[in-house]
CHARMM-style PDB file with segment names, atoms N, HN, CA, C and O in Angstrom:
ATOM      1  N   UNK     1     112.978  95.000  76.777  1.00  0.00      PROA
ATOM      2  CA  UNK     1     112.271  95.965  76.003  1.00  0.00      PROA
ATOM      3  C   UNK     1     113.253  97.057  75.579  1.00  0.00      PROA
ATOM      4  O   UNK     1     114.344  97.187  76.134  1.00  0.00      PROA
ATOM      5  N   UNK     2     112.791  97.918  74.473  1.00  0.00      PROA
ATOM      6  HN  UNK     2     111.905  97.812  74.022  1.00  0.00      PROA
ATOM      7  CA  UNK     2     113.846  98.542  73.880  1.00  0.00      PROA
ATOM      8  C   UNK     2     113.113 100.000  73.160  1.00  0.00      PROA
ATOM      9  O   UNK     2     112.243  99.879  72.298  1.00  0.00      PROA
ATOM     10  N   UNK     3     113.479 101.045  73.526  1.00  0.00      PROA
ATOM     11  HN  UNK     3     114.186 101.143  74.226  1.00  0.00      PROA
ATOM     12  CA  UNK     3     112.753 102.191  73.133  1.00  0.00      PROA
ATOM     13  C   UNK     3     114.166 103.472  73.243  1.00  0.00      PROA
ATOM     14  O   UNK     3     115.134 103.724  73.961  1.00  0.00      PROA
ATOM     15  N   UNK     4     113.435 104.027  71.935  1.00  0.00      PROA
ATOM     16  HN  UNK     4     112.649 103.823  71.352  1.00  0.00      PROA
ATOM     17  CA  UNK     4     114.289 105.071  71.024  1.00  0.00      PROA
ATOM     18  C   UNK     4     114.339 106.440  72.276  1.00  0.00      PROA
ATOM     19  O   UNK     4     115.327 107.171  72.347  1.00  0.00      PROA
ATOM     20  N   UNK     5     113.145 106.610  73.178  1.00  0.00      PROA
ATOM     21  HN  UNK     5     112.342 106.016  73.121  1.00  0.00      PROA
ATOM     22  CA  UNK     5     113.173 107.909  74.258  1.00  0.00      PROA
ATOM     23  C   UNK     5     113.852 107.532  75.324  1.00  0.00      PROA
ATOM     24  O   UNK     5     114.315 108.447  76.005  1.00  0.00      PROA
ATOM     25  N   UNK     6     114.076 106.264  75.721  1.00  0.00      PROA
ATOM     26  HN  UNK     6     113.700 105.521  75.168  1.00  0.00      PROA
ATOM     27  CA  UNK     6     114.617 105.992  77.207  1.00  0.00      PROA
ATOM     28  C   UNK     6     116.263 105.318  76.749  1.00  0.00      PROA
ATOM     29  O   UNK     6     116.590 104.500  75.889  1.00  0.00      PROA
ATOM     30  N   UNK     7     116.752 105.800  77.379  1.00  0.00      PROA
ATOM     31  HN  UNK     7     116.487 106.464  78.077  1.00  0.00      PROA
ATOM     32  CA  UNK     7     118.424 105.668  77.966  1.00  0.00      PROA
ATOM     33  C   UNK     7     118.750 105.528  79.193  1.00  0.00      PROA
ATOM     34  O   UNK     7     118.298 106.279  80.057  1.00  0.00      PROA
ATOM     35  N   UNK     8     119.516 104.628  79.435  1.00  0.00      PROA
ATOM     36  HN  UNK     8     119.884 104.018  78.734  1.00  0.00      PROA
ATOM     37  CA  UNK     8     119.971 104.447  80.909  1.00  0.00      PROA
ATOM     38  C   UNK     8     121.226 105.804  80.993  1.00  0.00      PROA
ATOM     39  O   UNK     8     122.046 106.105  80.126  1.00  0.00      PROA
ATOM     40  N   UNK     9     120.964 106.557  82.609  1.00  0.00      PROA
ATOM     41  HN  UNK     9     120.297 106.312  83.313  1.00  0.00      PROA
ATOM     42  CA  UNK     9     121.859 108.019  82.562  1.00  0.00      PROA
ATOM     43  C   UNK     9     123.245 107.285  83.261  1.00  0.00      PROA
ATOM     44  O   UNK     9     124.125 108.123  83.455  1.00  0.00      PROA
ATOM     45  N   UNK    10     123.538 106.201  83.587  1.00  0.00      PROA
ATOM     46  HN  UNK    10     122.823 105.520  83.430  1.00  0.00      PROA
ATOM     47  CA  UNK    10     124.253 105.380  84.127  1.00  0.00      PROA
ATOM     48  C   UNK    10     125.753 104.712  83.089  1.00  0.00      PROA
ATOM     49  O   UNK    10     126.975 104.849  83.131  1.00  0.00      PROA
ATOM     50  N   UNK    11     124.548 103.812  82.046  1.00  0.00      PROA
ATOM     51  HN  UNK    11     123.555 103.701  82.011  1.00  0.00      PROA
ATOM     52  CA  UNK    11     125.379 102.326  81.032  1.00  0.00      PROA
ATOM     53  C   UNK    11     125.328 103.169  79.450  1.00  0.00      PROA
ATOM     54  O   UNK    11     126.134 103.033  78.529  1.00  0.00      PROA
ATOM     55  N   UNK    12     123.989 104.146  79.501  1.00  0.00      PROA
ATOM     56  HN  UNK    12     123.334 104.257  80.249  1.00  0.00      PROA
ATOM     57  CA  UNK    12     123.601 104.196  77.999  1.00  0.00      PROA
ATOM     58  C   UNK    12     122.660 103.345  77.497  1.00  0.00      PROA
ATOM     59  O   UNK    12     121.839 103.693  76.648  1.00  0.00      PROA
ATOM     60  N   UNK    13     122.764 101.668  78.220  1.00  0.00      PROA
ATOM     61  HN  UNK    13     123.430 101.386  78.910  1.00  0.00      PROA
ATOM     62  CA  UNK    13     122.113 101.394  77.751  1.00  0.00      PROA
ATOM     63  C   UNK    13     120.760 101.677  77.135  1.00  0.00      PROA
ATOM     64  O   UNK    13     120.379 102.812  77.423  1.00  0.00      PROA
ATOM     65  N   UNK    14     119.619 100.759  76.110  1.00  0.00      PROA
ATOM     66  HN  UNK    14     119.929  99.837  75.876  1.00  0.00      PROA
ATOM     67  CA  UNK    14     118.679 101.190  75.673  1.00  0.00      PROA
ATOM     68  C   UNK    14     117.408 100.242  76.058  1.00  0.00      PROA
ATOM     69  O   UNK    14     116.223 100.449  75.796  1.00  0.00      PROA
ATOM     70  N   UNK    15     118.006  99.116  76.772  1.00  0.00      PROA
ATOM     71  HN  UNK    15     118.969  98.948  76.985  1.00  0.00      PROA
ATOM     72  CA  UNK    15     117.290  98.318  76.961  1.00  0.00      PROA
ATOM     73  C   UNK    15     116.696  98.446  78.593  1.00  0.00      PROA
ATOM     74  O   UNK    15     117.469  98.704  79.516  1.00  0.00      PROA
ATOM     75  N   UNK    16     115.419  98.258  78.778  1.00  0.00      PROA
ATOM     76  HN  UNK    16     114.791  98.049  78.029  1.00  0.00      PROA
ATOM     77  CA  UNK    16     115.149  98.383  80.070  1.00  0.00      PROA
ATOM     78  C   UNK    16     113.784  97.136  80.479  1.00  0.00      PROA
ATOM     79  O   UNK    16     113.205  96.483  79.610  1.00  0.00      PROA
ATOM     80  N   UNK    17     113.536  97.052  81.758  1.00  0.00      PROA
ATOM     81  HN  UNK    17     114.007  97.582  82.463  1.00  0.00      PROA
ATOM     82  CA  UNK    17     111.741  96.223  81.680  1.00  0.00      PROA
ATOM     83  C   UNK    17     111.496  97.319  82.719  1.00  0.00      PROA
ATOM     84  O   UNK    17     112.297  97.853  83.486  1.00  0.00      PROA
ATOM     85  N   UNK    18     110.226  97.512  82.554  1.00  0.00      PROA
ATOM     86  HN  UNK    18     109.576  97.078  81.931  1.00  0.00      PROA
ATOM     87  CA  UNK    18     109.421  98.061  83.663  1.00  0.00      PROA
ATOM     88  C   UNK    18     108.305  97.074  84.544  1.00  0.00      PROA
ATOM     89  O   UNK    18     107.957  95.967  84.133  1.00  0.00      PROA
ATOM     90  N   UNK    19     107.782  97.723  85.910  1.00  0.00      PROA
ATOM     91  HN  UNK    19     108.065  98.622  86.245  1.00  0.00      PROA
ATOM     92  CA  UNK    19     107.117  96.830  86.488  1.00  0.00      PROA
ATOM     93  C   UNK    19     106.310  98.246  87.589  1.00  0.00      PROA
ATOM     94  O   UNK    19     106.341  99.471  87.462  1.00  0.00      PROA
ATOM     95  N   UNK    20     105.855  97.624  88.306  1.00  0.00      PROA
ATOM     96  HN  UNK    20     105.830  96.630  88.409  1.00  0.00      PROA
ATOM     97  CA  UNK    20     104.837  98.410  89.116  1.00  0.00      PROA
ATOM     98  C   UNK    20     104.362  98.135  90.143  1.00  0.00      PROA
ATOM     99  O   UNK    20     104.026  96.955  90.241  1.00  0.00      PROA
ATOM    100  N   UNK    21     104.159  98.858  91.118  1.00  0.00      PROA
ATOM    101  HN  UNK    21     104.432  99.816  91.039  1.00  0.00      PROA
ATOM    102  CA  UNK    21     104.133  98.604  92.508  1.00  0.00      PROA
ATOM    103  C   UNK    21     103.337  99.610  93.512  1.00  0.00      PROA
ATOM    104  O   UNK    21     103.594 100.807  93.384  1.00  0.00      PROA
ATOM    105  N   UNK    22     102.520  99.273  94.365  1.00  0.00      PROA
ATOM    106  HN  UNK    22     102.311  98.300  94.469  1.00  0.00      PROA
ATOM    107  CA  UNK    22     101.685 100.223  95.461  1.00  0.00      PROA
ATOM    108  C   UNK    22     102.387 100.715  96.580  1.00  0.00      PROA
ATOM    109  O   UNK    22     103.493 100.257  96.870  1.00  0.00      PROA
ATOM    110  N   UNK    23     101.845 101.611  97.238  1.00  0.00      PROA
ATOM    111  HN  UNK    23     100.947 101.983  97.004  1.00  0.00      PROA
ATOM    112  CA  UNK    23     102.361 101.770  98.341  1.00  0.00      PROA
ATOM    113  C   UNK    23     100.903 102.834  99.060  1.00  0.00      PROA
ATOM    114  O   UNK    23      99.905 103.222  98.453  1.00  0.00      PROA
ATOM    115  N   UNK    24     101.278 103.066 100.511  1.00  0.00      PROA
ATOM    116  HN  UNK    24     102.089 102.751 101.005  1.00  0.00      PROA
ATOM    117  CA  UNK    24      99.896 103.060 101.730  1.00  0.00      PROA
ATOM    118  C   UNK    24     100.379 105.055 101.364  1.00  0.00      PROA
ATOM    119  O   UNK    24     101.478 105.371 100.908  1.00  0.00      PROA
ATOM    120  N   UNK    25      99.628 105.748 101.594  1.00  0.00      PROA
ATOM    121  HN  UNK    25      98.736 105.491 101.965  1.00  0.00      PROA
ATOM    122  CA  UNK    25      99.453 106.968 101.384  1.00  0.00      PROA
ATOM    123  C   UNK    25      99.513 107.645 103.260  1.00  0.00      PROA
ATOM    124  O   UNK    25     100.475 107.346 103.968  1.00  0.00      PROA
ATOM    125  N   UNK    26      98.728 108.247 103.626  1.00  0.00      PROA
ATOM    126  HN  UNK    26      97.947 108.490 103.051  1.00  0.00      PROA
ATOM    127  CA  UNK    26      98.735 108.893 104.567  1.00  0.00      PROA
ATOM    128  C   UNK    26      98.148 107.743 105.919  1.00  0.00      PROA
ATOM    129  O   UNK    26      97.674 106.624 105.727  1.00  0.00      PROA
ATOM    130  N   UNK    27      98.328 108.325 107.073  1.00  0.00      PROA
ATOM    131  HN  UNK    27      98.714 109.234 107.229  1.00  0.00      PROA
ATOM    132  CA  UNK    27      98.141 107.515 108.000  1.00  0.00      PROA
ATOM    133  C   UNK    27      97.099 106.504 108.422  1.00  0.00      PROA
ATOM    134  O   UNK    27      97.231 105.551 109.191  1.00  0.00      PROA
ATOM    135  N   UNK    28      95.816 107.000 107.617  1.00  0.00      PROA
ATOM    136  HN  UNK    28      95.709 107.774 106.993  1.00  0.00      PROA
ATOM    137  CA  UNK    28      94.157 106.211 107.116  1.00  0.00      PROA
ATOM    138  C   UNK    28      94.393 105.077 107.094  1.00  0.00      PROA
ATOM    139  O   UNK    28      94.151 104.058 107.741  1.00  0.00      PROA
ATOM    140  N   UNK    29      95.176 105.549 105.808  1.00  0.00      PROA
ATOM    141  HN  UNK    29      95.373 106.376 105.282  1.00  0.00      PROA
ATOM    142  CA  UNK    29      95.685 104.554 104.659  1.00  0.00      PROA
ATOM    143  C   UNK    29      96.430 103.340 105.640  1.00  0.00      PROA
ATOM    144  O   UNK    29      95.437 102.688 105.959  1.00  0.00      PROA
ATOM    145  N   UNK    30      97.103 102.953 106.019  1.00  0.00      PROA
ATOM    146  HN  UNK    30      97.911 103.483 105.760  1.00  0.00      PROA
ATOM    147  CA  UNK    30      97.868 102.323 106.569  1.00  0.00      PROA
ATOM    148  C   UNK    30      97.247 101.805 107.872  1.00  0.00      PROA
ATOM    149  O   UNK    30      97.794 100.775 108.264  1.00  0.00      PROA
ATOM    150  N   UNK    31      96.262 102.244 108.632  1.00  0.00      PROA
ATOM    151  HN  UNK    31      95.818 103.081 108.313  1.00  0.00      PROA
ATOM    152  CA  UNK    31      95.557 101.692 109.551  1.00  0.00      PROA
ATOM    153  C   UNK    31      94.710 100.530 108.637  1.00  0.00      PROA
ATOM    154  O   UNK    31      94.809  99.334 108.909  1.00  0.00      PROA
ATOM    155  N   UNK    32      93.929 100.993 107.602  1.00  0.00      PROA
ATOM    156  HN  UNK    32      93.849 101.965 107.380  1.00  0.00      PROA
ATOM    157  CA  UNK    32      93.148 100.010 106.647  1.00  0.00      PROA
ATOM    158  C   UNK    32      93.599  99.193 105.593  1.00  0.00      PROA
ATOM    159  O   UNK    32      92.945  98.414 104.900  1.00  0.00      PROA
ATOM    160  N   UNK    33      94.859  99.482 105.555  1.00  0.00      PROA
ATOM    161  HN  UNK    33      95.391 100.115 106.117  1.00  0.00      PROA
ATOM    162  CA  UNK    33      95.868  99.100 104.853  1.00  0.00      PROA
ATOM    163  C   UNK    33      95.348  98.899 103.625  1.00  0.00      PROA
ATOM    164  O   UNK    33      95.016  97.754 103.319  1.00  0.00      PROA
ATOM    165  N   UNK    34      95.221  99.739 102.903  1.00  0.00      PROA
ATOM    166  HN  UNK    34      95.491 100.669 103.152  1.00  0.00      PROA
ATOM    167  CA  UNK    34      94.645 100.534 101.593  1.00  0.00      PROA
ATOM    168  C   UNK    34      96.078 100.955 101.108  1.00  0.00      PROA
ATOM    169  O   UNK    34      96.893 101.426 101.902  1.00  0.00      PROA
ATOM    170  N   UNK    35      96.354 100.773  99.796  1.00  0.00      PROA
ATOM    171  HN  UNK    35      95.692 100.391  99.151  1.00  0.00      PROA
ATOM    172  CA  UNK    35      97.611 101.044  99.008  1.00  0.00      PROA
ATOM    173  C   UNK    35      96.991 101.974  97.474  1.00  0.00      PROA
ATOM    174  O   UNK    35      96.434 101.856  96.383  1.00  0.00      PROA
ATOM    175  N   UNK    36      97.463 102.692  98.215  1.00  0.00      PROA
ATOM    176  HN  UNK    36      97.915 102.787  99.101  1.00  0.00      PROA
ATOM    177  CA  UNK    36      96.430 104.256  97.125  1.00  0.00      PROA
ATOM    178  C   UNK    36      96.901 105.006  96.345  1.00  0.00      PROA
ATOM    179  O   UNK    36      96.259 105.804  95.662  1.00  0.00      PROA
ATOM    180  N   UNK    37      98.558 104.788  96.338  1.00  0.00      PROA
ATOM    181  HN  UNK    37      99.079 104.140  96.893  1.00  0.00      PROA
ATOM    182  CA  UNK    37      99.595 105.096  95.717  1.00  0.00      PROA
ATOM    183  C   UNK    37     100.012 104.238  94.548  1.00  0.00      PROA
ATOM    184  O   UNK    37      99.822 103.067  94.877  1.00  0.00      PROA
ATOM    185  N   UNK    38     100.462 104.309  93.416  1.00  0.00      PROA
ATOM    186  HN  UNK    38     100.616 105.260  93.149  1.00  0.00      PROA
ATOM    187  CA  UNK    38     100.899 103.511  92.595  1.00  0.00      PROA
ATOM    188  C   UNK    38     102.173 104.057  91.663  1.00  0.00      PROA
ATOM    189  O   UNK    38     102.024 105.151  91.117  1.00  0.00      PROA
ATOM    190  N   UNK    39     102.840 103.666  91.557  1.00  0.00      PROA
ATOM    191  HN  UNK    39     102.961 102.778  92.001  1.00  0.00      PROA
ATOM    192  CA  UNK    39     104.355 103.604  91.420  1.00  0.00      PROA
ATOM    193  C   UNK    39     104.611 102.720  90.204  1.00  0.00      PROA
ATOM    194  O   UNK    39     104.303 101.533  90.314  1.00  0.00      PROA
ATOM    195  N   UNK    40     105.431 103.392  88.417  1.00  0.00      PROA
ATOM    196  HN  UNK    40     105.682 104.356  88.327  1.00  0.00      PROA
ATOM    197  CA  UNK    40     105.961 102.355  87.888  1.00  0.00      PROA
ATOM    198  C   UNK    40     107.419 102.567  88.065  1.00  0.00      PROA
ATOM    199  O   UNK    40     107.807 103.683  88.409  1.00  0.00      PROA
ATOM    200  N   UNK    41     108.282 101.580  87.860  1.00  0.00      PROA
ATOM    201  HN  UNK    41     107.967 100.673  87.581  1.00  0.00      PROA
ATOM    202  CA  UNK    41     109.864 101.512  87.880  1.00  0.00      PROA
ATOM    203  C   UNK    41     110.233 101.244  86.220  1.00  0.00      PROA
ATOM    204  O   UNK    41     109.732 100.421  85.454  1.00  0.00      PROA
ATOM    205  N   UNK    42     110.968 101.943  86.048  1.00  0.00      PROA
ATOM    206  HN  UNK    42     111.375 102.612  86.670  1.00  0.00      PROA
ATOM    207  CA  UNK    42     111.848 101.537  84.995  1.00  0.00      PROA
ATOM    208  C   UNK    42     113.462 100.924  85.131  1.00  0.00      PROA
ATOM    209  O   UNK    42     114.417 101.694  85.239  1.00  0.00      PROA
ATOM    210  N   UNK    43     113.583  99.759  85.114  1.00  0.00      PROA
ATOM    211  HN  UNK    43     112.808  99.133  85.026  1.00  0.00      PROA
ATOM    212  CA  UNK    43     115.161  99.195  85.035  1.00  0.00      PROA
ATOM    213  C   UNK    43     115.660  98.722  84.256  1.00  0.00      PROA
ATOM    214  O   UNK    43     115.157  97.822  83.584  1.00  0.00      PROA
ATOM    215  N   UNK    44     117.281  99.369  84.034  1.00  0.00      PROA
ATOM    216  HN  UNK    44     117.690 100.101  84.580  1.00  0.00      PROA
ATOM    217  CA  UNK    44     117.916  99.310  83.065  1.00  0.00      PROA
ATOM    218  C   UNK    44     118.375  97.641  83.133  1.00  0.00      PROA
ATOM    219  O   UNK    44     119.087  97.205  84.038  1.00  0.00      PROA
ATOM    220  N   UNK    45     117.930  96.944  82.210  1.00  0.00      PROA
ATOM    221  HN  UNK    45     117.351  97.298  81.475  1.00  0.00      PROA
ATOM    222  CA  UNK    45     118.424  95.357  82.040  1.00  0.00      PROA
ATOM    223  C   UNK    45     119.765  95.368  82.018  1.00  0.00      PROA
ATOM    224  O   UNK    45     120.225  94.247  82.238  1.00  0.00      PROA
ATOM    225  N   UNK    46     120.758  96.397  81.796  1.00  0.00      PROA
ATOM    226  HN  UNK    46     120.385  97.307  81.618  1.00  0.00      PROA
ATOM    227  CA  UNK    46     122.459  95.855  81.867  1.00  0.00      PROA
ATOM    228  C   UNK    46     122.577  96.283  83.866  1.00  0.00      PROA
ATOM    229  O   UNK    46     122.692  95.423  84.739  1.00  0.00      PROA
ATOM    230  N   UNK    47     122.527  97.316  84.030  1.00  0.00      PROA
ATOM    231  HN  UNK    47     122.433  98.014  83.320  1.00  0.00      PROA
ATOM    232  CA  UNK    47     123.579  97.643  85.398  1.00  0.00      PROA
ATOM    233  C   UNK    47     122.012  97.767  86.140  1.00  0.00      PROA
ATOM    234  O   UNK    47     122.064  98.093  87.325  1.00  0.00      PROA
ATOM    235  N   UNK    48     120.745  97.561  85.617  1.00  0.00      PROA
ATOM    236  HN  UNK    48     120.702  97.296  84.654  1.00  0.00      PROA
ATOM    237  CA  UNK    48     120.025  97.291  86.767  1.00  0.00      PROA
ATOM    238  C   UNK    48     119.177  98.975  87.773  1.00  0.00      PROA
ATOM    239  O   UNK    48     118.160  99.143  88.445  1.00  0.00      PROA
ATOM    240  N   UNK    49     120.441  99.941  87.277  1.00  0.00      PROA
ATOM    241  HN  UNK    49     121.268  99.805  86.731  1.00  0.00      PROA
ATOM    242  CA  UNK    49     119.470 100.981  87.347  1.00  0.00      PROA
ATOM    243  C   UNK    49     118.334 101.272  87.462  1.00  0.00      PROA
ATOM    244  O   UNK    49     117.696 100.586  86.664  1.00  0.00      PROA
ATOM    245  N   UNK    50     117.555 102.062  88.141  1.00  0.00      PROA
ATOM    246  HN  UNK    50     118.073 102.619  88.790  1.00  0.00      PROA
ATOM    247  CA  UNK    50     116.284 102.109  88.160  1.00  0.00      PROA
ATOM    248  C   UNK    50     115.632 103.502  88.874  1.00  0.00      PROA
ATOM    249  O   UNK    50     116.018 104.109  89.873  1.00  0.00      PROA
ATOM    250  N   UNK    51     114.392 103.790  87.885  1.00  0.00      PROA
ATOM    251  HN  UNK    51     114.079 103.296  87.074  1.00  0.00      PROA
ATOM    252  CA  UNK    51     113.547 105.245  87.696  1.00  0.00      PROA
ATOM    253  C   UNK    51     112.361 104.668  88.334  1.00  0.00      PROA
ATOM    254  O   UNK    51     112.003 103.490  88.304  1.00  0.00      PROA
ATOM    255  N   UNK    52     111.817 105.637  88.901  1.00  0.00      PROA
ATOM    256  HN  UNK    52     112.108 106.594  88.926  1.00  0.00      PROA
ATOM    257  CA  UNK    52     110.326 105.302  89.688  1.00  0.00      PROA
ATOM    258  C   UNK    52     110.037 106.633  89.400  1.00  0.00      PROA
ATOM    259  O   UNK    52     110.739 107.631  89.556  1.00  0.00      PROA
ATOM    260  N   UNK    53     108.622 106.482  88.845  1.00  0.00      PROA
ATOM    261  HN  UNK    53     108.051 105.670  88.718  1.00  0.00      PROA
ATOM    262  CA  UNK    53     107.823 107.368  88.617  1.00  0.00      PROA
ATOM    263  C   UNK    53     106.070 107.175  89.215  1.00  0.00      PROA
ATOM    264  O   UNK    53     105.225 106.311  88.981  1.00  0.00      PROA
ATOM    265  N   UNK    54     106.058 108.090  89.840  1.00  0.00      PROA
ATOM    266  HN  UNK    54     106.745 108.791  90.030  1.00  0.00      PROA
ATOM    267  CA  UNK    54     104.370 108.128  90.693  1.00  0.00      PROA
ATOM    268  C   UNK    54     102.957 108.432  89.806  1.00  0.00      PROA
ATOM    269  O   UNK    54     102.353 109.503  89.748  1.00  0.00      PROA
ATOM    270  N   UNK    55     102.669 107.334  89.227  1.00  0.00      PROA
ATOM    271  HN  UNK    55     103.160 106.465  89.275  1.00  0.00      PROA
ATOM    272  CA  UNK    55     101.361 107.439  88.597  1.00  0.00      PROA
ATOM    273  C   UNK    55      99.733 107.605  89.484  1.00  0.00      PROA
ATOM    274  O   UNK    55      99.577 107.520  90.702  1.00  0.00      PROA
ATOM    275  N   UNK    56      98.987 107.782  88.754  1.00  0.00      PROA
ATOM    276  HN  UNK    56      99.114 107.851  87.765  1.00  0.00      PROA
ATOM    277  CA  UNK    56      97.694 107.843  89.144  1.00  0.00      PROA
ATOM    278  C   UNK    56      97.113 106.395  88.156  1.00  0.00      PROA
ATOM    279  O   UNK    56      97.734 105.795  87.279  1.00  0.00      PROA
ATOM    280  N   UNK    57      95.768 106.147  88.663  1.00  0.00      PROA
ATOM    281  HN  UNK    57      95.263 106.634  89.375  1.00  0.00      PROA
ATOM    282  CA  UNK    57      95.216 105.196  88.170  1.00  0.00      PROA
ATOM    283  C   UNK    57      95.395 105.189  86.516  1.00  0.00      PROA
ATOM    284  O   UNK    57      95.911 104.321  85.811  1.00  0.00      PROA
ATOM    285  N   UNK    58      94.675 106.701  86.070  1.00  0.00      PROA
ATOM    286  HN  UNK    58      94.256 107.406  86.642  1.00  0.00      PROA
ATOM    287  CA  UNK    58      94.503 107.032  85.016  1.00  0.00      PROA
ATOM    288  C   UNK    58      95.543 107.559  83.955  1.00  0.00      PROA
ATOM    289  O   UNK    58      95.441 107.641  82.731  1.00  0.00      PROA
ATOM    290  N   UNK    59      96.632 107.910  84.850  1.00  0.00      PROA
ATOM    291  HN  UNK    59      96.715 107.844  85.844  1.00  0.00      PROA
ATOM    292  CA  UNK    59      97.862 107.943  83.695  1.00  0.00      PROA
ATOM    293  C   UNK    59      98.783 106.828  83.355  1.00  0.00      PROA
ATOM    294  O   UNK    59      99.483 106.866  82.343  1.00  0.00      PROA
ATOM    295  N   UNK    60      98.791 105.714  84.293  1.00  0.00      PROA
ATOM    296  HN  UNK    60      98.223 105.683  85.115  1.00  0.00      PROA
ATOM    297  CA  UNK    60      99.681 104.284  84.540  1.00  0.00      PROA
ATOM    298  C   UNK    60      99.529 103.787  83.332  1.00  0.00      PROA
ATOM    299  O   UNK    60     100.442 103.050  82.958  1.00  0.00      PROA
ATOM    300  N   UNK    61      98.173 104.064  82.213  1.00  0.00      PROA
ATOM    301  HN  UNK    61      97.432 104.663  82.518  1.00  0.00      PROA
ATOM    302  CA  UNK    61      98.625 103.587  80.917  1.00  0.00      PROA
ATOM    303  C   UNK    61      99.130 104.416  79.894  1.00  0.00      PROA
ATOM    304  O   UNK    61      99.525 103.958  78.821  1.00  0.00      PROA
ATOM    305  N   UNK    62      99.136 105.503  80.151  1.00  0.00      PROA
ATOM    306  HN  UNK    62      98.816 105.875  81.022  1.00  0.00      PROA
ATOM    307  CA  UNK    62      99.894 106.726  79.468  1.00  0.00      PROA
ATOM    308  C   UNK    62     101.473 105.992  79.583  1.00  0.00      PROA
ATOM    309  O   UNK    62     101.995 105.315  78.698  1.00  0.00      PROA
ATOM    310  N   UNK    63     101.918 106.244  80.586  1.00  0.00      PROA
ATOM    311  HN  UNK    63     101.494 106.794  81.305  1.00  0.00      PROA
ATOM    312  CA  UNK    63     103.183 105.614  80.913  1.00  0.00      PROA
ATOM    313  C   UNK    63     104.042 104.895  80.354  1.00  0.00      PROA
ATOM    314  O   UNK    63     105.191 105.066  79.945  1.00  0.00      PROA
ATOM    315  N   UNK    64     103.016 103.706  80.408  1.00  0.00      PROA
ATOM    316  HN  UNK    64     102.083 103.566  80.740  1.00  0.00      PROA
ATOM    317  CA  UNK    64     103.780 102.698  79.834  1.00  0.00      PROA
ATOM    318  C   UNK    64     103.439 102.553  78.440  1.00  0.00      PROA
ATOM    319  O   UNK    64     104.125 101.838  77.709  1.00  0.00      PROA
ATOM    320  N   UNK    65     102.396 103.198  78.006  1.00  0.00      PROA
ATOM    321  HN  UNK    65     101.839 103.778  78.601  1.00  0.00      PROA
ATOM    322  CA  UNK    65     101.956 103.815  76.455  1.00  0.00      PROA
ATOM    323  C   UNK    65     103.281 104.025  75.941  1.00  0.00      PROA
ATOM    324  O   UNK    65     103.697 103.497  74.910  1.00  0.00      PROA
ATOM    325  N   UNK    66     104.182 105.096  76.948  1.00  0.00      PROA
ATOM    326  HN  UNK    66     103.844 105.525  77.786  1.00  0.00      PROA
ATOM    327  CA  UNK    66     105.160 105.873  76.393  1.00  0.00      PROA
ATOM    328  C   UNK    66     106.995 104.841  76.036  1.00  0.00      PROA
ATOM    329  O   UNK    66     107.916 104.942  75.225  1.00  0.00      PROA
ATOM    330  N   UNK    67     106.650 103.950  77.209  1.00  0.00      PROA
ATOM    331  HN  UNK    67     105.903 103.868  77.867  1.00  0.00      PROA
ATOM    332  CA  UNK    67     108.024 103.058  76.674  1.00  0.00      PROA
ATOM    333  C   UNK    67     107.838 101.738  75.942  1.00  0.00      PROA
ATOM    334  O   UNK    67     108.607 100.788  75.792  1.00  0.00      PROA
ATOM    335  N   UNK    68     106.170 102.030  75.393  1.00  0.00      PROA
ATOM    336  HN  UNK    68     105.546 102.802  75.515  1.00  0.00      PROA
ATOM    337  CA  UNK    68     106.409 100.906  75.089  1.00  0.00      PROA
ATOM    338  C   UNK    68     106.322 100.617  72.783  1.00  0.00      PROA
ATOM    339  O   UNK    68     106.550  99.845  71.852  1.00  0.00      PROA
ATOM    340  N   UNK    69     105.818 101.954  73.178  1.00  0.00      PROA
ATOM    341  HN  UNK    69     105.632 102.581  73.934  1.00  0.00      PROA
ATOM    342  CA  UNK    69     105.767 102.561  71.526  1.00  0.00      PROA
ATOM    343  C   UNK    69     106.822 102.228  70.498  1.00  0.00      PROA
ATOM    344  OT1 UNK    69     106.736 102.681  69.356  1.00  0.00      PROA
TER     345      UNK     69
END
């Protein structure tokens, strides 16, 4: 994928994929093993670099709204 706002701070590169991933929140969380957290990554396709940013349900398509424009 390829977008005019994102740059790798690393290669330069312009090319990146993103993906997304949960994780257990406070100690509750992890007894019930409930993953309440949500997390997208951005990685740079040349050197592999990579941005994690902590979404909510409701912004996770904002997000990727934004690299994918």
């Amino acid at each position: 994928m390829e977008h005019r706002n994102w740059q790798c701070p690393k290669c330069d590169t312009r090319t990146f994929s993103t993906d997304q991933f949960r994780a257990t929140g406070g100690i509750l969380a992890k007894i019930f093993d409930v993953q309440n957290k949500r997390f997208t990554t951005v990685s740079c396709d040349r050197c592999k670099y990579t941005e994690i940013y902590r979404t909510d349900q409701s912004t996770l398509g904002s997000v990727f709204d934004f690299f994918t424009q």
